[in-house]
C-alpha positions in Angstrom: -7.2 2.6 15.1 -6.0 -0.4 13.2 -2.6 -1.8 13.5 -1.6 -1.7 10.0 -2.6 2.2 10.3 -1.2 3.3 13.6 1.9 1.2 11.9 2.3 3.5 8.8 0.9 6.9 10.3 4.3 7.9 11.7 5.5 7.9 7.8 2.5 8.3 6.0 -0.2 11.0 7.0 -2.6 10.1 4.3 -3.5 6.7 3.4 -6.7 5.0 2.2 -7.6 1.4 2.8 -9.4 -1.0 0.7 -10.8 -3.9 2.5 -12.0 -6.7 1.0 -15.9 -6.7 0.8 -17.5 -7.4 4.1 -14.1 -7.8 5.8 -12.7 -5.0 8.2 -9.5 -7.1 7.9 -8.4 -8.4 4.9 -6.3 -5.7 2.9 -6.8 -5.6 -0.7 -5.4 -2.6 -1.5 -2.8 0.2 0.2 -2.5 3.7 -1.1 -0.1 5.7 1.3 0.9 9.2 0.8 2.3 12.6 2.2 -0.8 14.6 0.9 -4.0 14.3 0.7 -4.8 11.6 -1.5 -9.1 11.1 -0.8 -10.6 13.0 -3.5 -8.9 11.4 -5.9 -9.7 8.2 -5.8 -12.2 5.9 -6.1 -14.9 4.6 -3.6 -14.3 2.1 -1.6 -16.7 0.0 -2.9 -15.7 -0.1 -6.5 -11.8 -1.6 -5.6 -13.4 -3.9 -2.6 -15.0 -6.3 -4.8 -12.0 -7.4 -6.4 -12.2 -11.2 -5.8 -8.3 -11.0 -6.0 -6.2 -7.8 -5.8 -3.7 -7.1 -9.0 -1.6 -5.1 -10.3 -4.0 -4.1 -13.5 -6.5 -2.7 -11.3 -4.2 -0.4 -9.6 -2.8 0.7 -12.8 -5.8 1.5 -14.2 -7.1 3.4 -10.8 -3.9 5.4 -11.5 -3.9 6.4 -14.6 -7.3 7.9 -14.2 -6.4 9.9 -11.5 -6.7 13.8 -12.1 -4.2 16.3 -13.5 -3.9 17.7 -9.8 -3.7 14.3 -7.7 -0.4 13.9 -5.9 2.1 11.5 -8.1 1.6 7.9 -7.1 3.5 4.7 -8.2 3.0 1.0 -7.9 5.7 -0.3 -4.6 6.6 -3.7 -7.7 7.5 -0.5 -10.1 9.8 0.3 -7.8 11.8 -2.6 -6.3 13.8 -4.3 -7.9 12.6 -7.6 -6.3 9.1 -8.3 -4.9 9.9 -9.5 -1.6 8.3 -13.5 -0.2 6.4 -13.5 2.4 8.7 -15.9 4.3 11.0 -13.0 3.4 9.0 -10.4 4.9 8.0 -12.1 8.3 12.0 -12.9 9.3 13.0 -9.0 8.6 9.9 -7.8 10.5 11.0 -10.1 13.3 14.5 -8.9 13.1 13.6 -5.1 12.7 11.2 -5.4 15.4 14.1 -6.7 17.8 16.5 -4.1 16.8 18.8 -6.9 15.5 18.7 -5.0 12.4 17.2 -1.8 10.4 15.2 -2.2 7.0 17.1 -2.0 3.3 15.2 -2.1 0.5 16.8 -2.1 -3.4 15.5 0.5 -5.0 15.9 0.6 -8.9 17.8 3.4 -10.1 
């Protein structure tokens, strides 16, 4: 089992990873879910070629989701600041020492 997946399996059951082509390592894209989120979306394939991952793609993967897929949204639609990675590294550190627990702005 992965790190990043035994990392998000105590909060996310379902989850579908899509590596970059011919890396088992190099995340291009995270879908996490409580349910079931396989048959609805696409191969792996079609979102691992991405030379880059953005925003548009995921979007688009979205909205063509079916009537009876759960409800997804984009994490950046949610926040009300992307965090920097510089940002990210120094909470992790400090989370991971118990020094302090996560907070994340959510918009309203």
């Amino acid at each position: 089992m992965s790190q990043i997946v035994s990392a998000i399996l105590p909060w996310f059951k379902y989850h579908k990873i899509y590596y970059r082509e011919k890396s088992g390592t190099y995340v291009h894209y995270l879908f996490l879910s409580k349910s079931d989120l396989e048959p609805h979306l696409p191969s792996s394939r079609s979102l691992s070629r991405d030379k880059e991952p953005n925003q548009r793609t995921v979007v688009r993967v979205l909205d063509q989701m079916s009537q009876t897929a759960p409800r997804l949204r984009l994490f950046a639609s949610l926040v009300e600041e992307m965090p920097k990675q510089k940002s990210i590294i120094a909470d992790l550190a400090l989370f991971t020492a118990g020094v302090e627990t996560p907070k994340i702005k959510v918009k309203p």
